[in-house]
N, CA, C and O atoms as a Tripos MOL2 file, in Angstrom:
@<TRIPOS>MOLECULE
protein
  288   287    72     0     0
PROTEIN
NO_CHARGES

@<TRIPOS>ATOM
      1 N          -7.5240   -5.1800  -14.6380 N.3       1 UNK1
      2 CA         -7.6720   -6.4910  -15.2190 C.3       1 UNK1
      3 C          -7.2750   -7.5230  -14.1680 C.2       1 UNK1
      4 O          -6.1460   -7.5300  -13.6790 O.2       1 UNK1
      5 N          -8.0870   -8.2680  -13.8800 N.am      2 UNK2
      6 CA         -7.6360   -9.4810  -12.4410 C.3       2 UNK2
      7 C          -7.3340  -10.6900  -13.8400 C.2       2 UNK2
      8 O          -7.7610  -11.0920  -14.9230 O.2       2 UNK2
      9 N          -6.3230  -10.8340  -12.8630 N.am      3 UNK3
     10 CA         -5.3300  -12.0810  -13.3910 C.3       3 UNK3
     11 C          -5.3100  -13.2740  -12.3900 C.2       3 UNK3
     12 O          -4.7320  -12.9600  -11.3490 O.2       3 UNK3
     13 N          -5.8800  -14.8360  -12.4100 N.am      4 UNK4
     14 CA         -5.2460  -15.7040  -11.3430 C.3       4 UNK4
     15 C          -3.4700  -15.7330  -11.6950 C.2       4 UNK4
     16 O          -2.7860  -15.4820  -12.6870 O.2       4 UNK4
     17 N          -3.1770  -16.2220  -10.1740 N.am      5 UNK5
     18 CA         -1.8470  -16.5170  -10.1100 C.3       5 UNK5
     19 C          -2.0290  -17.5980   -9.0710 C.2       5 UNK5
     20 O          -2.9990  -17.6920   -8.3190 O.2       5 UNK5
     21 N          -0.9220  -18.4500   -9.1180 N.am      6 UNK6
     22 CA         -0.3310  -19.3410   -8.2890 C.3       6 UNK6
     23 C           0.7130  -18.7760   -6.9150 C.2       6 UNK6
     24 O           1.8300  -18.8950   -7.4180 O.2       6 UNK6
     25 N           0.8760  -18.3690   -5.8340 N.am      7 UNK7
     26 CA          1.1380  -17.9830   -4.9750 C.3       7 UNK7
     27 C           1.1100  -19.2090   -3.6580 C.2       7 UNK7
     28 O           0.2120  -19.9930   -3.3500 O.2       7 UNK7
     29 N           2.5610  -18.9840   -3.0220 N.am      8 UNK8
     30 CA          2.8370  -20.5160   -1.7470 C.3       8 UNK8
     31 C           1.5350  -20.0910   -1.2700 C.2       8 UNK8
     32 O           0.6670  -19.2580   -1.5250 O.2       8 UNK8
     33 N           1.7690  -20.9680   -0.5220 N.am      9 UNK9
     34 CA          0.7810  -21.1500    0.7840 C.3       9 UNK9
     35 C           1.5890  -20.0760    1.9050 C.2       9 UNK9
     36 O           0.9750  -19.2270    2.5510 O.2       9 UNK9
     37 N           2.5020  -20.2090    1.9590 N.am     10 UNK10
     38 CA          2.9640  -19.2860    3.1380 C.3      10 UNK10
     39 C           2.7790  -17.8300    2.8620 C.2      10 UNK10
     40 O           2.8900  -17.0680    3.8220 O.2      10 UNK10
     41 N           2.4440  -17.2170    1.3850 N.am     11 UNK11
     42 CA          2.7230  -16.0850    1.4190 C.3      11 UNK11
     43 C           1.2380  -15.3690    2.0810 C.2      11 UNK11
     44 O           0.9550  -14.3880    2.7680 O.2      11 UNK11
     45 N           0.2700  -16.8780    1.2000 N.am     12 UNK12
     46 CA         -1.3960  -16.3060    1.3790 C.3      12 UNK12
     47 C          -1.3000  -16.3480    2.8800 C.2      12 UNK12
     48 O          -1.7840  -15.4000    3.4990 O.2      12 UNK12
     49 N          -0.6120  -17.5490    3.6800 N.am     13 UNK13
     50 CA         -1.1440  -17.2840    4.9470 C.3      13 UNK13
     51 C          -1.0300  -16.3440    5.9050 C.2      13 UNK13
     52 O          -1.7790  -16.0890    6.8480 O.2      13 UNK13
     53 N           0.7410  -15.4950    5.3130 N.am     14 UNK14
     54 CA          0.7110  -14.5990    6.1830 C.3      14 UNK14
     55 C          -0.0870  -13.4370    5.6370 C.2      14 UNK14
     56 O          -0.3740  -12.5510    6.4420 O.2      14 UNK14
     57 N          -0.5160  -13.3070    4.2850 N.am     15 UNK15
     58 CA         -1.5970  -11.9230    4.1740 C.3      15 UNK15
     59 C          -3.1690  -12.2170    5.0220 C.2      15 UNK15
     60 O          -4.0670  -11.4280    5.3140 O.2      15 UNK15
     61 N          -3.0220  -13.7950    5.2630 N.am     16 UNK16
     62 CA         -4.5400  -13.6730    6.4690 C.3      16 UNK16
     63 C          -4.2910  -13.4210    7.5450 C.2      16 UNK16
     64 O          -5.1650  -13.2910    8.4020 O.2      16 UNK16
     65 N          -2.7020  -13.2520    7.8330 N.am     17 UNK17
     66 CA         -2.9180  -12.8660    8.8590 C.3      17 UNK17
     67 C          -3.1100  -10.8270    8.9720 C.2      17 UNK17
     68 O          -3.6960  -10.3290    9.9330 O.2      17 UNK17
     69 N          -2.8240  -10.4100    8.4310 N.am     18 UNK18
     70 CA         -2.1220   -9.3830    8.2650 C.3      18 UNK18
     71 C          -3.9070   -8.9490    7.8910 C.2      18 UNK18
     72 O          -4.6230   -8.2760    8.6340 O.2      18 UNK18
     73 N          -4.2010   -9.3780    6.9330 N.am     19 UNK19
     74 CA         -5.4870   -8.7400    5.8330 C.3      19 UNK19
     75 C          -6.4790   -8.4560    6.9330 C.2      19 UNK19
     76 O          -7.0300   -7.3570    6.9940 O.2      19 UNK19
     77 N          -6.6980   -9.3220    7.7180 N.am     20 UNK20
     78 CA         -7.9220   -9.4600    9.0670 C.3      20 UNK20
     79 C          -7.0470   -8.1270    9.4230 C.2      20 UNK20
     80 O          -7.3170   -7.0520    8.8880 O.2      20 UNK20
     81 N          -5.8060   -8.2930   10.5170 N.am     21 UNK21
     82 CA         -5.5550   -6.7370   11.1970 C.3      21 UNK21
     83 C          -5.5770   -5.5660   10.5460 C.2      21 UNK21
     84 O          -5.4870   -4.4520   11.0620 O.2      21 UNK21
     85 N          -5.7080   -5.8440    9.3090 N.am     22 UNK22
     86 CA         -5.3230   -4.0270    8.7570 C.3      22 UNK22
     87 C          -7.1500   -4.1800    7.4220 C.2      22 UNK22
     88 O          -7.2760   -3.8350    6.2470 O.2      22 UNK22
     89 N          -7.9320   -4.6790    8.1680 N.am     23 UNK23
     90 CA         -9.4290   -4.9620    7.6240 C.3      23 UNK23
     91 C          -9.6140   -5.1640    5.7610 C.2      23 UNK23
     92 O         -10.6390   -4.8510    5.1560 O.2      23 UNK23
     93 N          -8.4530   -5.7070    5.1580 N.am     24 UNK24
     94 CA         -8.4510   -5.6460    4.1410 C.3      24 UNK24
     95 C          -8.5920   -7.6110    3.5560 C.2      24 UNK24
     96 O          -8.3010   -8.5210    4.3320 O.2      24 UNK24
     97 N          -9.0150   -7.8260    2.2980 N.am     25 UNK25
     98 CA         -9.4670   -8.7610    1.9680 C.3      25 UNK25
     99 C          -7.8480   -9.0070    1.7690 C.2      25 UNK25
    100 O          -6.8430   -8.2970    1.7460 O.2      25 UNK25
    101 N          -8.1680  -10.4570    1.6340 N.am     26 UNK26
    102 CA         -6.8400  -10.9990    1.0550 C.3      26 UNK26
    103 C          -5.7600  -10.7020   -0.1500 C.2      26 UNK26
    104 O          -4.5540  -10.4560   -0.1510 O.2      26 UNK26
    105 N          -6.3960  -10.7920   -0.8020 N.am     27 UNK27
    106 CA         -6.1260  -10.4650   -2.6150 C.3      27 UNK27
    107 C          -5.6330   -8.9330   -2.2370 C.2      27 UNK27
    108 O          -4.4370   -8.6690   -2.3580 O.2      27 UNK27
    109 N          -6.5680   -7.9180   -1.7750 N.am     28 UNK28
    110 CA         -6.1920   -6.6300   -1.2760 C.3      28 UNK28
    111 C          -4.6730   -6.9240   -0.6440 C.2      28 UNK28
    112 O          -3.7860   -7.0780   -1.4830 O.2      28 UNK28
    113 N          -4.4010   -6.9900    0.3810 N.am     29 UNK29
    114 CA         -3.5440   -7.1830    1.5260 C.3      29 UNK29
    115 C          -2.1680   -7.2500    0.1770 C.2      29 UNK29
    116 O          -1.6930   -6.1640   -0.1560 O.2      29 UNK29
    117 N          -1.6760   -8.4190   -0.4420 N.am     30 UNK30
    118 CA         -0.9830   -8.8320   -1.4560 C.3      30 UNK30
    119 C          -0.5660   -7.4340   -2.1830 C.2      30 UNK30
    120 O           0.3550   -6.6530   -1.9440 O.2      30 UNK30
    121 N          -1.6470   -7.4200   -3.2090 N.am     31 UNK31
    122 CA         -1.8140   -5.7960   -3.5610 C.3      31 UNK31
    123 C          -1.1160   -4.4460   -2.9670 C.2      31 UNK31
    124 O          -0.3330   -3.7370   -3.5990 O.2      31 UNK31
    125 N          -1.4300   -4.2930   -2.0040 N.am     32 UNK32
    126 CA         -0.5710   -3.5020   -0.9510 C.3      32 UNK32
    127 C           0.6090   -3.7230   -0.6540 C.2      32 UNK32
    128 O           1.3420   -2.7350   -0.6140 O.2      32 UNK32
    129 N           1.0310   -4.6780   -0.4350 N.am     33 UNK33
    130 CA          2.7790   -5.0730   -1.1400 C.3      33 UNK33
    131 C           3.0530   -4.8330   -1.8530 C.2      33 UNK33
    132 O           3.6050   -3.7420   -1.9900 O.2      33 UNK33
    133 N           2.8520   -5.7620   -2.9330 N.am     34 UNK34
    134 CA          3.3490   -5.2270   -3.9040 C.3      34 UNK34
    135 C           3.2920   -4.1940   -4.6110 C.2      34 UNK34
    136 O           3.9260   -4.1970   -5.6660 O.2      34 UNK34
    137 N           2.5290   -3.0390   -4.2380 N.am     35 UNK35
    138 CA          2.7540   -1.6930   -4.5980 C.3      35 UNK35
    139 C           3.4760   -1.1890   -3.6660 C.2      35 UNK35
    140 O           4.1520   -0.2720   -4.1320 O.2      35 UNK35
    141 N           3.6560   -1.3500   -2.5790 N.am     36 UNK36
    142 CA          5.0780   -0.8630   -1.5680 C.3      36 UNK36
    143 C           6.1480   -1.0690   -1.9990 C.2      36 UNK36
    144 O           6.9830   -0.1900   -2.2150 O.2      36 UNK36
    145 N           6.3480   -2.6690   -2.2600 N.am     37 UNK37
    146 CA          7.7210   -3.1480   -2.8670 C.3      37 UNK37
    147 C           7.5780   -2.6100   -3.9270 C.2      37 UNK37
    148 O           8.5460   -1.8700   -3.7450 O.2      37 UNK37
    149 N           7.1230   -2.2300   -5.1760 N.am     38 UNK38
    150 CA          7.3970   -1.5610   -6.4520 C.3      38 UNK38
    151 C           7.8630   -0.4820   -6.0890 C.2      38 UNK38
    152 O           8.9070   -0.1680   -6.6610 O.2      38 UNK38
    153 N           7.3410    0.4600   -5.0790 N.am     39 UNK39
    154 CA          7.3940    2.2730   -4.9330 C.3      39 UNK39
    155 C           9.3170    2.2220   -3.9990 C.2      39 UNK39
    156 O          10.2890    2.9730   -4.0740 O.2      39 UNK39
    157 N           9.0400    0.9430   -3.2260 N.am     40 UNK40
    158 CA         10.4760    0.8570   -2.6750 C.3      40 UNK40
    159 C          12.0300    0.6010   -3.9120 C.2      40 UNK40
    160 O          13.1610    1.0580   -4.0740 O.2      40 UNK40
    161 N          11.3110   -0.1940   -4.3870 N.am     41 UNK41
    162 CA         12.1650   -0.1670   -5.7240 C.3      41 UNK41
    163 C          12.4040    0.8850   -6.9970 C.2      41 UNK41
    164 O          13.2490    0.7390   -7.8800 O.2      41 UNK41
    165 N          11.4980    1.9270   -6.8780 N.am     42 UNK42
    166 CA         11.5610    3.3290   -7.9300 C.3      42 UNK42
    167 C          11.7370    3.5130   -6.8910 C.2      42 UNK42
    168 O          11.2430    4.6370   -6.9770 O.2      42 UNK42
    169 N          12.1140    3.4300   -5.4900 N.am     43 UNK43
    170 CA         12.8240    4.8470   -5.1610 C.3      43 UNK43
    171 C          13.5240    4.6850   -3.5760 C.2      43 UNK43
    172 O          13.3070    4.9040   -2.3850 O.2      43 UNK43
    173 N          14.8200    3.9690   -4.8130 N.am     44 UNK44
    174 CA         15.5070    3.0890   -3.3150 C.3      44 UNK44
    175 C          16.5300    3.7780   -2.0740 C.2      44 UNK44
    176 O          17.1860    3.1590   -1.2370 O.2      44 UNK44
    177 N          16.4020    5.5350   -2.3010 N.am     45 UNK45
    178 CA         17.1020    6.8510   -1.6730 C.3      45 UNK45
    179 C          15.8410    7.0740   -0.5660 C.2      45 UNK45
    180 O          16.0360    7.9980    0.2250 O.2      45 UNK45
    181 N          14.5890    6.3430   -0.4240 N.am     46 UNK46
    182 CA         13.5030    7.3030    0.1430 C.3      46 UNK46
    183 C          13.1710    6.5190    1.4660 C.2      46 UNK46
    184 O          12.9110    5.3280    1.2980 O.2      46 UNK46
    185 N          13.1430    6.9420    2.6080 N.am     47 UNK47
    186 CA         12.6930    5.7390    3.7610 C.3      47 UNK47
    187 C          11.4340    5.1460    3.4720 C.2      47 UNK47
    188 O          10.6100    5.8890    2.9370 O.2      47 UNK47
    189 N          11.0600    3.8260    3.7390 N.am     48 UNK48
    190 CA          9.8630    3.6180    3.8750 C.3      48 UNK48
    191 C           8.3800    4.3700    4.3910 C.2      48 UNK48
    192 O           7.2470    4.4770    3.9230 O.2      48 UNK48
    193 N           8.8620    4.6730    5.2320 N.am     49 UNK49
    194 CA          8.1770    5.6470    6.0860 C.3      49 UNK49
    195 C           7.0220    6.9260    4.9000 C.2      49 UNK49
    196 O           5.8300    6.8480    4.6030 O.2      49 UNK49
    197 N           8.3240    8.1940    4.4380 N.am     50 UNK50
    198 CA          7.7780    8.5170    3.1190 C.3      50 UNK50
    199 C           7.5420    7.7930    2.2570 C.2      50 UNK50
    200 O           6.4710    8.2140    1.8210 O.2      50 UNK50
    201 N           7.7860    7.0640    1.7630 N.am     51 UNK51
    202 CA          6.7100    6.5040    0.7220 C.3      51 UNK51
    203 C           5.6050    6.0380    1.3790 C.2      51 UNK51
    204 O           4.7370    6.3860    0.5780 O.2      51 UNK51
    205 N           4.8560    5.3370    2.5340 N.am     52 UNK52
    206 CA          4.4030    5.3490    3.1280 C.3      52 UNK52
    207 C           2.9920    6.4080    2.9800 C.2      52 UNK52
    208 O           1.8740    6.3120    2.4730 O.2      52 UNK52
    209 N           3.5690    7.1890    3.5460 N.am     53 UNK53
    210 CA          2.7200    8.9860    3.7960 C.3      53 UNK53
    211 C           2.4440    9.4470    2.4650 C.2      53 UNK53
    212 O           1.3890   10.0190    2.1930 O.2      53 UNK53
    213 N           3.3800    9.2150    1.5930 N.am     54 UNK54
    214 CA          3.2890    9.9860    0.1440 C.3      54 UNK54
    215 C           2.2440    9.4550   -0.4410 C.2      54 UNK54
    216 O           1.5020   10.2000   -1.0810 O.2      54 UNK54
    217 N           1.9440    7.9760   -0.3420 N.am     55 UNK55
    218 CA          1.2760    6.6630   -0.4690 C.3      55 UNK55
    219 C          -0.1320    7.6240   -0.3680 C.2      55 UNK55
    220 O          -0.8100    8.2110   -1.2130 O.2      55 UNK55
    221 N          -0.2230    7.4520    1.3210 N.am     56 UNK56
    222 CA         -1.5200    7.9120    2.0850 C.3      56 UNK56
    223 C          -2.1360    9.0940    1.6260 C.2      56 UNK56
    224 O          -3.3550    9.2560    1.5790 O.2      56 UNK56
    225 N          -0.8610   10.3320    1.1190 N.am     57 UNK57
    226 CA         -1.5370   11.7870    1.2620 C.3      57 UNK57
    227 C          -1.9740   11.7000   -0.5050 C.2      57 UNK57
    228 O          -2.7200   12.6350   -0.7940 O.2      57 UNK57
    229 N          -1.7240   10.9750   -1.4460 N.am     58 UNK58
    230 CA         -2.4530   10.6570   -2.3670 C.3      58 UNK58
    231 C          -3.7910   10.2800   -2.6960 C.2      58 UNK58
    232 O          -4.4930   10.7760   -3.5770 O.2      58 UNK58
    233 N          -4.1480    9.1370   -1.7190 N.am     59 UNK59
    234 CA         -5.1450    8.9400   -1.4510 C.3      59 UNK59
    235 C          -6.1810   10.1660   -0.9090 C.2      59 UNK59
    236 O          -7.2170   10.6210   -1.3940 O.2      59 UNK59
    237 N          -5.6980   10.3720   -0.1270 N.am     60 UNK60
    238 CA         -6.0120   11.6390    0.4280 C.3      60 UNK60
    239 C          -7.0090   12.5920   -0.3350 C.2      60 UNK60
    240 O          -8.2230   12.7830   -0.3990 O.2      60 UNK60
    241 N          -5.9370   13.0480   -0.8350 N.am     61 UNK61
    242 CA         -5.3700   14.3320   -2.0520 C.3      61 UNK61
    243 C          -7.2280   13.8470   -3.4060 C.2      61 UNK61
    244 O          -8.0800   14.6010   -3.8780 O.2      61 UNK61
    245 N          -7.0410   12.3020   -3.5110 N.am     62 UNK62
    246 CA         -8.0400   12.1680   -4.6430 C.3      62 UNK62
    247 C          -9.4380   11.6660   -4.2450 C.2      62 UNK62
    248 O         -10.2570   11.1050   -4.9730 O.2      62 UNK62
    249 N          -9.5500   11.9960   -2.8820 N.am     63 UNK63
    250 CA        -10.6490   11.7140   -2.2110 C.3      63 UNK63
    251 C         -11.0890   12.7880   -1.7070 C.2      63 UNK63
    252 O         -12.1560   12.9010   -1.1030 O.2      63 UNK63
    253 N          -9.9550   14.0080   -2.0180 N.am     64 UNK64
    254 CA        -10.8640   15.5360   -1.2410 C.3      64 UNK64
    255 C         -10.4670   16.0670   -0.2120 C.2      64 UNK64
    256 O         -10.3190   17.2690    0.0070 O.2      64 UNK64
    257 N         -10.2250   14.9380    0.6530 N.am     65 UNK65
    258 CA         -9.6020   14.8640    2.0590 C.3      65 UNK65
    259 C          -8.3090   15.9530    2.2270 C.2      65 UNK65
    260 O          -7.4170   15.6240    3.0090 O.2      65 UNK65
    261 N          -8.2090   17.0800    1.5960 N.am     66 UNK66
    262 CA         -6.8850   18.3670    1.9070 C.3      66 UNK66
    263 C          -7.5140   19.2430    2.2940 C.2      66 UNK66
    264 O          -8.7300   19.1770    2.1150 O.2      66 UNK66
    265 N          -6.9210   20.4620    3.0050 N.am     67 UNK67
    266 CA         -6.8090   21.6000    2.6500 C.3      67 UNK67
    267 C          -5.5720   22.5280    2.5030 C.2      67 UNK67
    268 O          -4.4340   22.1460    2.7770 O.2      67 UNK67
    269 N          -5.8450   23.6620    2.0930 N.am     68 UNK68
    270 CA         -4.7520   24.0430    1.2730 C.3      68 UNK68
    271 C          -4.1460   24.2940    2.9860 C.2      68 UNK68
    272 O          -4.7410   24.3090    4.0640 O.2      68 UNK68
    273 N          -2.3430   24.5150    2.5230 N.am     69 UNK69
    274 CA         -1.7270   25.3550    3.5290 C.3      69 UNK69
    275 C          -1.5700   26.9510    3.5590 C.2      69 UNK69
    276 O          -1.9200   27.5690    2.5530 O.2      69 UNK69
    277 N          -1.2430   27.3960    4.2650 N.am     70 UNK70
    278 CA         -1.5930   28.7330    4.6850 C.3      70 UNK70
    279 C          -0.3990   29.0200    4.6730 C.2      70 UNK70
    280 O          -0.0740   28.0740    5.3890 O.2      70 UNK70
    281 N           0.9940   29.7590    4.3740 N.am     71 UNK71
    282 CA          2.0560   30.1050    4.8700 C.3      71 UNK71
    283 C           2.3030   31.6600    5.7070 C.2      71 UNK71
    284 O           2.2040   32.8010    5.2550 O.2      71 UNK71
    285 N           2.5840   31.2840    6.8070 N.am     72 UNK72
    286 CA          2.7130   32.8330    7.4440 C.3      72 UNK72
    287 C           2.1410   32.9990    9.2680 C.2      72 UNK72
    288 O           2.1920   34.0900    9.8350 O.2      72 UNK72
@<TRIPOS>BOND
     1     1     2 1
     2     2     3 1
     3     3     4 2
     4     3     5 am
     5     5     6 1
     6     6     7 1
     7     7     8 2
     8     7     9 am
     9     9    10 1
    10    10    11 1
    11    11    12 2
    12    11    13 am
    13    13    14 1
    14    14    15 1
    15    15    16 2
    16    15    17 am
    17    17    18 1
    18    18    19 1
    19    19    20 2
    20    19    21 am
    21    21    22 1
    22    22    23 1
    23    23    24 2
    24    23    25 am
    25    25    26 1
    26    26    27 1
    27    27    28 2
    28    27    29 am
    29    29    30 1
    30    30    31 1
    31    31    32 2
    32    31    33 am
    33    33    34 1
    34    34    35 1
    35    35    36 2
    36    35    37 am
    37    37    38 1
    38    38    39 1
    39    39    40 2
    40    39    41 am
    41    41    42 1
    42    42    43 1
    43    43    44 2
    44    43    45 am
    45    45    46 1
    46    46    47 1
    47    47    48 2
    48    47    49 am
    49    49    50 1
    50    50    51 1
    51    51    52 2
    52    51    53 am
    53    53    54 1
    54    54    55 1
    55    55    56 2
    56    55    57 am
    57    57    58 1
    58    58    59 1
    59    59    60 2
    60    59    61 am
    61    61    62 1
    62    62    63 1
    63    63    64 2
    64    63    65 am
    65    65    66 1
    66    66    67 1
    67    67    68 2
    68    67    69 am
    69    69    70 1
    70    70    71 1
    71    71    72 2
    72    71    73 am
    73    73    74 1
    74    74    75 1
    75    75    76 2
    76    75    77 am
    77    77    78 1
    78    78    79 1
    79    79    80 2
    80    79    81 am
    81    81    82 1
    82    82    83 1
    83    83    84 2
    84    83    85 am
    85    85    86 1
    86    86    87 1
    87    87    88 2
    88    87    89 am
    89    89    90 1
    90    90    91 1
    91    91    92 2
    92    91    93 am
    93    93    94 1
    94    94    95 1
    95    95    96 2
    96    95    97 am
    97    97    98 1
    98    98    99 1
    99    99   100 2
   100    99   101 am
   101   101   102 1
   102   102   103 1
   103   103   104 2
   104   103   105 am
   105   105   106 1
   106   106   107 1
   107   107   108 2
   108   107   109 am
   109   109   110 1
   110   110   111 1
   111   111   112 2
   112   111   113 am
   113   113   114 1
   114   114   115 1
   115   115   116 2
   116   115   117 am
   117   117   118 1
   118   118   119 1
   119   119   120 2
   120   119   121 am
   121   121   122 1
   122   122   123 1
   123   123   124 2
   124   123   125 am
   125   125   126 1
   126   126   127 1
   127   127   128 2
   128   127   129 am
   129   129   130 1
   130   130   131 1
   131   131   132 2
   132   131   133 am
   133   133   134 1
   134   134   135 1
   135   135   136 2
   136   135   137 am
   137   137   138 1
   138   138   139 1
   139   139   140 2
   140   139   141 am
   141   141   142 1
   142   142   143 1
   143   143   144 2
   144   143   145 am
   145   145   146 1
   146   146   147 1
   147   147   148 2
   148   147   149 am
   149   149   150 1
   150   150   151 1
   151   151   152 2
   152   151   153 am
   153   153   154 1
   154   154   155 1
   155   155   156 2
   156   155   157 am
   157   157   158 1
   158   158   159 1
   159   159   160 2
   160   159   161 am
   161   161   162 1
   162   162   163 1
   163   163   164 2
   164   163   165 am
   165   165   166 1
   166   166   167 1
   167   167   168 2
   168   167   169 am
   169   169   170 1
   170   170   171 1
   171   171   172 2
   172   171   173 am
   173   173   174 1
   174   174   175 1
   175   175   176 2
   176   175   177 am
   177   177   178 1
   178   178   179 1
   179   179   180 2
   180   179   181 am
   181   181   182 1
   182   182   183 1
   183   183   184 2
   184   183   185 am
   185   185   186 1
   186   186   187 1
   187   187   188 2
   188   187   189 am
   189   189   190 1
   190   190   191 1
   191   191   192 2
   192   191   193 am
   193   193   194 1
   194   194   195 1
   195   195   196 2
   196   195   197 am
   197   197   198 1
   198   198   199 1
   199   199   200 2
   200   199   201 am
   201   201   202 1
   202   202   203 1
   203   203   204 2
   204   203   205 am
   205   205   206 1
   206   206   207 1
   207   207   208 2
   208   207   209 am
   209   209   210 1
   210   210   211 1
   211   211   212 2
   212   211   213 am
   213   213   214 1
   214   214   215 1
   215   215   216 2
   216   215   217 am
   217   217   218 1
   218   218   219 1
   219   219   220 2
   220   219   221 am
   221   221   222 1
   222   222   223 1
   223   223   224 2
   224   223   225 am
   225   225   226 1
   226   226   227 1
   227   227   228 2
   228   227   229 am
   229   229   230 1
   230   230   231 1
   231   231   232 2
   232   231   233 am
   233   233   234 1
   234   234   235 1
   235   235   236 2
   236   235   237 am
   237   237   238 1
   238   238   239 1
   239   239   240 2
   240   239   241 am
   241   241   242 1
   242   242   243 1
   243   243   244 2
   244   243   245 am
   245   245   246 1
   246   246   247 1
   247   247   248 2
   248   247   249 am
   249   249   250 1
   250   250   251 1
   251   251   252 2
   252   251   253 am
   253   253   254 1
   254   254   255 1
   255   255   256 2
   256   255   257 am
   257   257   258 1
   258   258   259 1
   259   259   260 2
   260   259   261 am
   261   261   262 1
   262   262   263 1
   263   263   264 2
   264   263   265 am
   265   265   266 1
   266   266   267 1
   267   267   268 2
   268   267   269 am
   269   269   270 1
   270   270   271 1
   271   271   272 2
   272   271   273 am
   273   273   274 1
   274   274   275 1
   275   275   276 2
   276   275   277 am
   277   277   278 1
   278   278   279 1
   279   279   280 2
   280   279   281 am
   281   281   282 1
   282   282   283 1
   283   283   284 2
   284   283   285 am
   285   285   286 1
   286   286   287 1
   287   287   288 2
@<TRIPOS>SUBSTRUCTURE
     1 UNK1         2 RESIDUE 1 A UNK
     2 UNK2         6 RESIDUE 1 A UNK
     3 UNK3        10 RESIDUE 1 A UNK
     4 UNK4        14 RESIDUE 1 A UNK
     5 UNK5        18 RESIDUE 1 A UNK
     6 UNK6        22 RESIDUE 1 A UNK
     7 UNK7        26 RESIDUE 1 A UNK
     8 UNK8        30 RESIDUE 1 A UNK
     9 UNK9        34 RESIDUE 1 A UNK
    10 UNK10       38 RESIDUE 1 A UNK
    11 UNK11       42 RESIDUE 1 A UNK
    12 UNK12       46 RESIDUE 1 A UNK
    13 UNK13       50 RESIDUE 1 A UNK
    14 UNK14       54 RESIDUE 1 A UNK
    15 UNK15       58 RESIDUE 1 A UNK
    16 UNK16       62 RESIDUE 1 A UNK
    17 UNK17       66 RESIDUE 1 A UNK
    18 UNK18       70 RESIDUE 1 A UNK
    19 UNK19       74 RESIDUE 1 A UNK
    20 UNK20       78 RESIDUE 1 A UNK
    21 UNK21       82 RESIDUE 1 A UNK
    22 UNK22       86 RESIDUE 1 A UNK
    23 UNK23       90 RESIDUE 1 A UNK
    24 UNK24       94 RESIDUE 1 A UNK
    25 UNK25       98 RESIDUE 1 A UNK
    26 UNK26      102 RESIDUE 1 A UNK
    27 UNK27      106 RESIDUE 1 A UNK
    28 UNK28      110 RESIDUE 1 A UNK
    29 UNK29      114 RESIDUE 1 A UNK
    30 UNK30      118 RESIDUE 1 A UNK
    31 UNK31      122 RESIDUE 1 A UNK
    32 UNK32      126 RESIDUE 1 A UNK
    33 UNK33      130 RESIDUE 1 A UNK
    34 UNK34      134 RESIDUE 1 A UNK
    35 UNK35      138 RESIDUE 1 A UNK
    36 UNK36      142 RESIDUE 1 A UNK
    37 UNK37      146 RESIDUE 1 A UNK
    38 UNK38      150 RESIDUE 1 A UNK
    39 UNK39      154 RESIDUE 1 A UNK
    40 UNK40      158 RESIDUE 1 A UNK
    41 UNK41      162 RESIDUE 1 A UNK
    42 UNK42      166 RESIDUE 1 A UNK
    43 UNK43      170 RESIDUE 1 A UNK
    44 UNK44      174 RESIDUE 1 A UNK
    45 UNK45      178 RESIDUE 1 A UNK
    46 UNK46      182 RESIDUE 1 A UNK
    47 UNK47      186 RESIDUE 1 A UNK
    48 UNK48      190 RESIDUE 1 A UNK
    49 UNK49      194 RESIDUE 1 A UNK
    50 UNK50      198 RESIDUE 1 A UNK
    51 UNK51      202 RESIDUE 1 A UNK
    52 UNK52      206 RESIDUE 1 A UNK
    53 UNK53      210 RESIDUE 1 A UNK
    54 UNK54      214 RESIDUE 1 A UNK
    55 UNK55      218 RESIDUE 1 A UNK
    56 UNK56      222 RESIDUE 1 A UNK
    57 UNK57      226 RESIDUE 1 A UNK
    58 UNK58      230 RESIDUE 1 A UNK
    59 UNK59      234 RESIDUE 1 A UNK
    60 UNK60      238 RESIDUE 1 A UNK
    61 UNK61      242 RESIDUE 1 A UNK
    62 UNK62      246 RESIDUE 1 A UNK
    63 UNK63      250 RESIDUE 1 A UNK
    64 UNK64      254 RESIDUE 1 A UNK
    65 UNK65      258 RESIDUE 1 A UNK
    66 UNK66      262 RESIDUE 1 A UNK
    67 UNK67      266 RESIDUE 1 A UNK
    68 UNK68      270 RESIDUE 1 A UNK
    69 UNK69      274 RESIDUE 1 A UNK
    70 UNK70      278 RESIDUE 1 A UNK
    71 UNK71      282 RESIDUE 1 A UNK
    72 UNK72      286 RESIDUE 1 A UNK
C-alpha cells in the first residue's frame, strides 16, 4: 500500500545521493533504510554486517539463486 509522507529536504537529498550510486529510485533508496533500521532494531545483539547478508541471502534464497551445501 504506498502512502505519501512529508519527509525534510535533507533526508530526500541525501537518498539522491545515495539512490543514483547504489542504482535505486529514490522512494526505493528510503525503503532500504528503513528496513535496515527496523531489522537493526529487532535485533540489536547482531552486527550490521549480518543482517546485511541475512538481508541479501533471502533475497537470494526467493529468487532461486542457492544451492544446497554439501557437508564432507
Amino acid at each position: 500500500m504506498a502512502v505519501a509522507m512529508k519527509l525534510s529536504d535533507s533526508l530526500v537529498e541525501d537518498a539522491k545521493t545515495v539512490a543514483a550510486a547504489e542504482h535505486r529510485s529514490v522512494p526505493k533508496q528510503i525503503e532500504y533504510w528503513a528496513r535496515i533500521g527496523k531489522a537493526v532494531l529487532d535485533n540489536p545483539d547482531m552486527p550490521l554486517q549480518l543482517i546485511l547478508e541475512t538481508m541479501l541471502s533471502r533475497e537470494e534464497s526467493k529468487a532461486g539463486q542457492v544451492v544446497p551445501y554439501v557437508f564432507g
